[in-house]
C-alpha positions, 0 to 999 in steps of 0.5 A, a space after each residue: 185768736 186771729 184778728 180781724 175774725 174770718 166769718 165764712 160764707 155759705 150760700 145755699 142759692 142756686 144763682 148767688 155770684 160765686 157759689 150758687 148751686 154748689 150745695 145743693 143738698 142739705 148734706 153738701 152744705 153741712 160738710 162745707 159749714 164744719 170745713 169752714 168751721 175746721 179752718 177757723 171759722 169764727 163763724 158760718 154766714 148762711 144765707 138763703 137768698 142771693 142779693 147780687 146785683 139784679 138778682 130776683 127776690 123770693 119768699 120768705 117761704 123759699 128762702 126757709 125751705 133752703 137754709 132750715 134744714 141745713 140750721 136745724 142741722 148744725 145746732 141738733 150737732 152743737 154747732 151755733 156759730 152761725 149767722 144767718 144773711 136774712 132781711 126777712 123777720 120771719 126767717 130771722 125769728 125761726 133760726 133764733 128760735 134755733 138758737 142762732 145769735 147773729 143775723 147779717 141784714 143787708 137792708 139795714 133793718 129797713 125791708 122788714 118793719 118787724 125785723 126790728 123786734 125780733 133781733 132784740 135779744 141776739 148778740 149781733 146785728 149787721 147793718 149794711 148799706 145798700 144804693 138802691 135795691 138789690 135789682 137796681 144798685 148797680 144802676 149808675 150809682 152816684 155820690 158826691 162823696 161817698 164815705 161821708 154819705 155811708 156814714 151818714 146812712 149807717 149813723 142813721 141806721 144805728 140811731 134808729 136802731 138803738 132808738 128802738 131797744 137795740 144796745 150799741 154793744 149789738 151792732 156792726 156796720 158793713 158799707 156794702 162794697 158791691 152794692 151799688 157802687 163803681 169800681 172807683 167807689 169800691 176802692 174809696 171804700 177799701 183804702 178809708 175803711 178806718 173812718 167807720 170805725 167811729 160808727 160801730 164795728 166794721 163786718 166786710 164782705 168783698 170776697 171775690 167779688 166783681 171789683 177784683 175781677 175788674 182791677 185782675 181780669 179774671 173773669 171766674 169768681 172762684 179764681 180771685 181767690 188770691 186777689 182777695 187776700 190783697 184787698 183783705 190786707 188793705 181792711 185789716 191796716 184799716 181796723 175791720 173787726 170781721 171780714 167774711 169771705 169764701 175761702 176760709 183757710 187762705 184768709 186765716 193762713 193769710 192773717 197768720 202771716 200778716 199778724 206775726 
């Protein structure tokens, strides 16, 4: 078993940052999730609505209309390794009915009062932080210090969480690089990733992303691939128990070679 376990990314979105538009038919989209799935895949993280800064948010309706067909048909094939990246109690509660057991929910359970409810009887449940909303994170984001103010907001979250029928034993927690934070903030994060550790377990998301760009001067997302995978090696030394990311087999090859 590899370890940390590599979650692979599918955005069926026409605007998330990397890959949006790239599936745009069911069809596409299954391929892509038994590619993934394939490589080593631990699991499938589908999300219906793209949270990158400044992005506009959509219906519930909308959100569904993308990602249930693709759901439906993954588990009409047996295939259950899925999370879904939903805040919305509604998407969350059609794609359990499905059998799906991990829901990815980057407000922290604090957009939909009634998420709370229906994510009870799932395995896992990813708390994450984010500086503000999605349109104005990325709007001069300040902390005195960062990671004891994340902590502070992820214990909070999980005590709230478990304050309401949630076990421990059900939550991860992400510190959100990229949402609301400067490069220098990002970079606090990745290299003091073991002080969340204390929290719960620690499901990161830094694939491609704006940070990367910025420290390689790449410009095109798809090209950070190999950059990636220094910031992966970073969070493995640091104790994450789940990294989520685009490229599956350059992580899982990656890891291979740093684990051996």
């Amino acid at each position: 078993m590899i370890h940390p376990r590599v979650i692979g990314i599918l955005n069926i979105t026409p605007d998330s940052f990397s890959d949006g538009g790239n599936y745009k038919n069911t069809n596409e989209a299954i391929s892509r999730a038994e590619e993934m799935l394939r490589h080593g895949a631990f699991l499938i993280d589908i999300g219906g609505e793209s949270t990158r800064p400044g992005a506009i948010a959509i219906s519930s309706k909308e959100e569904q209309d993308r990602i249930l067909p693709v759901i439906k048909s993954l588990t009409n094939n047996g295939i259950y390794k899925i999370s879904v990246d939903t805040r919305n109690s509604s998407t969350a509660k059609k794609c359990i009915d499905l059998g799906i057991s991990w829901i990815n929910d980057i407000s922290a359970l604090r957009y939909d009062p009634k998420m709370i409810d229906v994510i009870k009887g799932i395995d896992r449940i990813v708390l994450m932080h984010a500086y503000s909303s999605i349109a104005l994170m990325q709007k001069k984001p300040r902390y005195e210090n960062i990671i004891e103010e994340i902590k502070f907001f992820l214990k909070n979250r999980v005590q709230f969480a478990v304050s309401n029928g949630i076990k421990l034993s059900q939550i991860c927690i992400d510190p959100g690089i990229g949402f609301g934070k400067t490069l220098k903030h990002n970079l606090i994060i990745l290299n003091n990733l073991s002080e969340f550790k204390e929290i719960s377990p620690i499901f990161i998301g830094f694939s491609r992303k704006n940070f990367i760009g910025q420290i390689t001067k790449i410009l095109h997302p798809i090209e950070r691939d190999y950059a990636t995978i220094g910031a992966i090696f970073k969070a493995v030394k640091n104790n994450v128990s789940y990294i989520r990311t685009h490229n599956v087999k350059a992580c899982i090859d990656a890891l291979k070679i740093f684990n051996a």
